[in-house]
Backbone atoms as SQL, in Angstrom:
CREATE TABLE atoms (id INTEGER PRIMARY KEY, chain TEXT, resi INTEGER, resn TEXT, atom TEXT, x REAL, y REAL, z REAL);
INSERT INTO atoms VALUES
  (1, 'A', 1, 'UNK', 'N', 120.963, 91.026, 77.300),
  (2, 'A', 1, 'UNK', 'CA', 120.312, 90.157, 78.252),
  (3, 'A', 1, 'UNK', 'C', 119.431, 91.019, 79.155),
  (4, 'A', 2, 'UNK', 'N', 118.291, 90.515, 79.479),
  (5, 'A', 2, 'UNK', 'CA', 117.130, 92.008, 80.118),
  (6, 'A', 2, 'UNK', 'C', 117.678, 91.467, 81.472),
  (7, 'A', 3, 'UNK', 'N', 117.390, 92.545, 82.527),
  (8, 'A', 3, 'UNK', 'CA', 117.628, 92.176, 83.871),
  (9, 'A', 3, 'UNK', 'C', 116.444, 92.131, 84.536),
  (10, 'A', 4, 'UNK', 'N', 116.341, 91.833, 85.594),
  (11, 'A', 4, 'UNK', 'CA', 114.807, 92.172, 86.491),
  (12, 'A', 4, 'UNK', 'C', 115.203, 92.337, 87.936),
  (13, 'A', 5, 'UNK', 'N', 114.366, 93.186, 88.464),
  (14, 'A', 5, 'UNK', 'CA', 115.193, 93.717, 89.948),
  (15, 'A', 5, 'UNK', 'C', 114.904, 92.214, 90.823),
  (16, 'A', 6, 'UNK', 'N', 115.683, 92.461, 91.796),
  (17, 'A', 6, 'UNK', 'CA', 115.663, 91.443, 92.952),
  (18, 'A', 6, 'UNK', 'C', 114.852, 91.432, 94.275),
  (19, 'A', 7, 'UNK', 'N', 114.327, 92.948, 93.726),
  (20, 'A', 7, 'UNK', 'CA', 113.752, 93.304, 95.165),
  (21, 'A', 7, 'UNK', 'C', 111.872, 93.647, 94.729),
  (22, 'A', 8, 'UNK', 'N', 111.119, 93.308, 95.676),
  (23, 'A', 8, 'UNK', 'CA', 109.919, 93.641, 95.245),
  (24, 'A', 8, 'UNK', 'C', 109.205, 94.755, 96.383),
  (25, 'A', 9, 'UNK', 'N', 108.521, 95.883, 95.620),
  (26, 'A', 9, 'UNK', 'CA', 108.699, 97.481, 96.302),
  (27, 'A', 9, 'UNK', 'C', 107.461, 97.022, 98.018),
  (28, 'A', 10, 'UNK', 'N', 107.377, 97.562, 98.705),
  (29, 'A', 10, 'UNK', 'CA', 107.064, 97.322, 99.706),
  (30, 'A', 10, 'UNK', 'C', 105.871, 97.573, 99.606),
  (31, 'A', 11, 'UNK', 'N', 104.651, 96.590, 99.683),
  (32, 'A', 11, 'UNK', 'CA', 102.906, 97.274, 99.433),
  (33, 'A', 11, 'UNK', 'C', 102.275, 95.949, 97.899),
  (34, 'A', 12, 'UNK', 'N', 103.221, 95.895, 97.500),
  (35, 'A', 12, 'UNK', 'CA', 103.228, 95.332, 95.873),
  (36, 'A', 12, 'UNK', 'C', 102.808, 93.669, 96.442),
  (37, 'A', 13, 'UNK', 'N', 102.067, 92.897, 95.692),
  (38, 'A', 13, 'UNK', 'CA', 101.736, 91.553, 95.601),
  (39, 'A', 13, 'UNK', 'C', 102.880, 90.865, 94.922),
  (40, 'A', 14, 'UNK', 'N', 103.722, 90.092, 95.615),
  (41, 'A', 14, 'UNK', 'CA', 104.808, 89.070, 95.316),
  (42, 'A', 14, 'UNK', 'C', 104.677, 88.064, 94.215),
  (43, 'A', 15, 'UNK', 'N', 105.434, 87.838, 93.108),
  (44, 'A', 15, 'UNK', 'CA', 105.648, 87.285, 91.883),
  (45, 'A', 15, 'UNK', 'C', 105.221, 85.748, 92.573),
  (46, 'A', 16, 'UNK', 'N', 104.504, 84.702, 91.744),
  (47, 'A', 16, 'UNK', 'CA', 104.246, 83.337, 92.067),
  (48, 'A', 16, 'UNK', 'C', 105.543, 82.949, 91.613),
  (49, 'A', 17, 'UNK', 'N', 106.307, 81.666, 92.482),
  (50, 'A', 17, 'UNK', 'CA', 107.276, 80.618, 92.292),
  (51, 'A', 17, 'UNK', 'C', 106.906, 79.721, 92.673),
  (52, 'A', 18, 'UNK', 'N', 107.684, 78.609, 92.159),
  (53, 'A', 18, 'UNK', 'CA', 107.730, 77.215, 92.832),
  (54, 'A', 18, 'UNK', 'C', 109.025, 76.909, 93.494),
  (55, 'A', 19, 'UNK', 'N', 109.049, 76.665, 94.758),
  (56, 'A', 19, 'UNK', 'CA', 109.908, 75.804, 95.548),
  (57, 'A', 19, 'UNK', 'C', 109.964, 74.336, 95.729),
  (58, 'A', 20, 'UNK', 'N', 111.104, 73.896, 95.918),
  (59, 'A', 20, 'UNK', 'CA', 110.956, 72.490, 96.614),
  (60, 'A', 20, 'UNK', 'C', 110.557, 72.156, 98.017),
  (61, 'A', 21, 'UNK', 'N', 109.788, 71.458, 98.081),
  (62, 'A', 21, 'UNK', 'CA', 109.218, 71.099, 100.096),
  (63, 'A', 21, 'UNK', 'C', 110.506, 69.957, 100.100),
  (64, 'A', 22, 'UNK', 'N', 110.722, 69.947, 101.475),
  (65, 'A', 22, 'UNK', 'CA', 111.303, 69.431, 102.183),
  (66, 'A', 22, 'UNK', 'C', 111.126, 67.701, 101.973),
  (67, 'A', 23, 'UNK', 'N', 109.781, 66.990, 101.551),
  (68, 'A', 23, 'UNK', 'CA', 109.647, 65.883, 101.171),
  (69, 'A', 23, 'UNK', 'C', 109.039, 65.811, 100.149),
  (70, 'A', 24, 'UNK', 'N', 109.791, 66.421, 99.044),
  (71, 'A', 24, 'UNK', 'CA', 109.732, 66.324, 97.885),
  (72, 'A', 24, 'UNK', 'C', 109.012, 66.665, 97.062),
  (73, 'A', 25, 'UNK', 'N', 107.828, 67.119, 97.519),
  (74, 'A', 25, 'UNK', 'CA', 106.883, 67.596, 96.409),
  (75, 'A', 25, 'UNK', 'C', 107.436, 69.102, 96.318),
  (76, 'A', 26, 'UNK', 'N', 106.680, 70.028, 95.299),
  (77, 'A', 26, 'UNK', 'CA', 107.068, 71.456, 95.562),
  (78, 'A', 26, 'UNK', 'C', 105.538, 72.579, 96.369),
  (79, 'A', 27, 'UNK', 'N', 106.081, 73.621, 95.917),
  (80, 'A', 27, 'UNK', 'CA', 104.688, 74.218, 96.796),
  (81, 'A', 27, 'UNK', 'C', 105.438, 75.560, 96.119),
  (82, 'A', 28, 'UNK', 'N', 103.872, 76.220, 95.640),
  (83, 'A', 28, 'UNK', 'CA', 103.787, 77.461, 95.355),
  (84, 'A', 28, 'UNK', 'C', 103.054, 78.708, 96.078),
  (85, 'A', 29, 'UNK', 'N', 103.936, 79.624, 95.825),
  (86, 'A', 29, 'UNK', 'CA', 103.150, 80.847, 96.654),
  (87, 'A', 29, 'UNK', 'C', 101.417, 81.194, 96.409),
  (88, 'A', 30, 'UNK', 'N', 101.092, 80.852, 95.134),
  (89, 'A', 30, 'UNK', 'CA', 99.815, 81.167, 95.054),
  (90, 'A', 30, 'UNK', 'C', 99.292, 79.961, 95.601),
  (91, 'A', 31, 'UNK', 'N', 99.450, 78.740, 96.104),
  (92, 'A', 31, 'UNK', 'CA', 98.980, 78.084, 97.037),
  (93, 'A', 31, 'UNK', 'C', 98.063, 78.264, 98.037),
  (94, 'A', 32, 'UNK', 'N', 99.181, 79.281, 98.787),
  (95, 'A', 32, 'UNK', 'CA', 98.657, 80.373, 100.081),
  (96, 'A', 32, 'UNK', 'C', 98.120, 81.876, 99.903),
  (97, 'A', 33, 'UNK', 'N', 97.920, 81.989, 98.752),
  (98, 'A', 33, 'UNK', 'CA', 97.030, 83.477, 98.576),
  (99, 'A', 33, 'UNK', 'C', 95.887, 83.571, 99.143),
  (100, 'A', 34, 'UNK', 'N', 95.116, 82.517, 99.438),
  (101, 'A', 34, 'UNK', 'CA', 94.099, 82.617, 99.941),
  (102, 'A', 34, 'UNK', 'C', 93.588, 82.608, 101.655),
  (103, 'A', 35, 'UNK', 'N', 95.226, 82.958, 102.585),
  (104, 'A', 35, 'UNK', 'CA', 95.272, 82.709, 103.657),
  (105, 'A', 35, 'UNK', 'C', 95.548, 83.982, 104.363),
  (106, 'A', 36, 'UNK', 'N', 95.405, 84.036, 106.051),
  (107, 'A', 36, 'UNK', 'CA', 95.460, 85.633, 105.720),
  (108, 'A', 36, 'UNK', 'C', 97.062, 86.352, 105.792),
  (109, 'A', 37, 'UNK', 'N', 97.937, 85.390, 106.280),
  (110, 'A', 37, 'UNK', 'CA', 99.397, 85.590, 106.423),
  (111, 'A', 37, 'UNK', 'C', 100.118, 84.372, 105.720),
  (112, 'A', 38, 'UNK', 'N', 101.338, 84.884, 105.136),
  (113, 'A', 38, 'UNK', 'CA', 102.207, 84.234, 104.946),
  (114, 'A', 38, 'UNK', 'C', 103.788, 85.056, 105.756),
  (115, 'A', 39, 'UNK', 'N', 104.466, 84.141, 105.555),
  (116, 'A', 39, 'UNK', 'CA', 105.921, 84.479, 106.249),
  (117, 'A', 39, 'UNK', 'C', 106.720, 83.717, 105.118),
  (118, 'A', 40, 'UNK', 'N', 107.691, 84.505, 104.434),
  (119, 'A', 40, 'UNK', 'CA', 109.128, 84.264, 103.796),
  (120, 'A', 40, 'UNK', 'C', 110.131, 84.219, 104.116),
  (121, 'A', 41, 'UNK', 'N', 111.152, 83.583, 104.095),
  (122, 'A', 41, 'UNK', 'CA', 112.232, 83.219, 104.978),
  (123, 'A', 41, 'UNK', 'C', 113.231, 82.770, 103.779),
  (124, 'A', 42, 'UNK', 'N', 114.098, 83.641, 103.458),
  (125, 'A', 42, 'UNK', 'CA', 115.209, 83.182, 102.192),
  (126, 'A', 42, 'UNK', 'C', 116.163, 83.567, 103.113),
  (127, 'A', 43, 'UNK', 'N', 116.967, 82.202, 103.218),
  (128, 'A', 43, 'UNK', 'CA', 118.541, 82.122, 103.563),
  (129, 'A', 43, 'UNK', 'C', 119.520, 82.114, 102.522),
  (130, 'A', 44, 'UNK', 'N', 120.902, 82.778, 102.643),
  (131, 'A', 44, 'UNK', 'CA', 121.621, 83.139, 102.017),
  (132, 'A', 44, 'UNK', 'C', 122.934, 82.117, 101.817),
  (133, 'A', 45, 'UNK', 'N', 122.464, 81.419, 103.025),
  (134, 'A', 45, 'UNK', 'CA', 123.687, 80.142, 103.135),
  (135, 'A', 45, 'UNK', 'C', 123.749, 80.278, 104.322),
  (136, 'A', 46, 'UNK', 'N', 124.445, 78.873, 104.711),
  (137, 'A', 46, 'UNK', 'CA', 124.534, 78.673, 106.457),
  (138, 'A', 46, 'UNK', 'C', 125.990, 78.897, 106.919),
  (139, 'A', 47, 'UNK', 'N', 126.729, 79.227, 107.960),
  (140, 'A', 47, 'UNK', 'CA', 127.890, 79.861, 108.042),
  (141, 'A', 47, 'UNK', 'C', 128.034, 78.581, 109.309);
């Protein structure tokens, strides 16, 4: 089974995904490539 790291090296352009939005449609990172910031925010679970 191949693995692939989890982490992406610091400087490097981030792999495109799709997420789910909040009302239902999804939204992809290359969406916002064309903006001059983005912000990522992955939670691990809520405690």
């Amino acid at each position: 089974m191949p693995t692939q790291s989890r982490f992406v090296p610091i400087g490097t352009q981030a792999p495109d995904f799709t997420l789910p939005a909040t009302d239902g449609s999804t939204v992809r990172l290359s969406d916002y490539r064309q903006r001059a910031h983005v912000v990522l925010v992955f939670l691990r679970g809520f405690q």
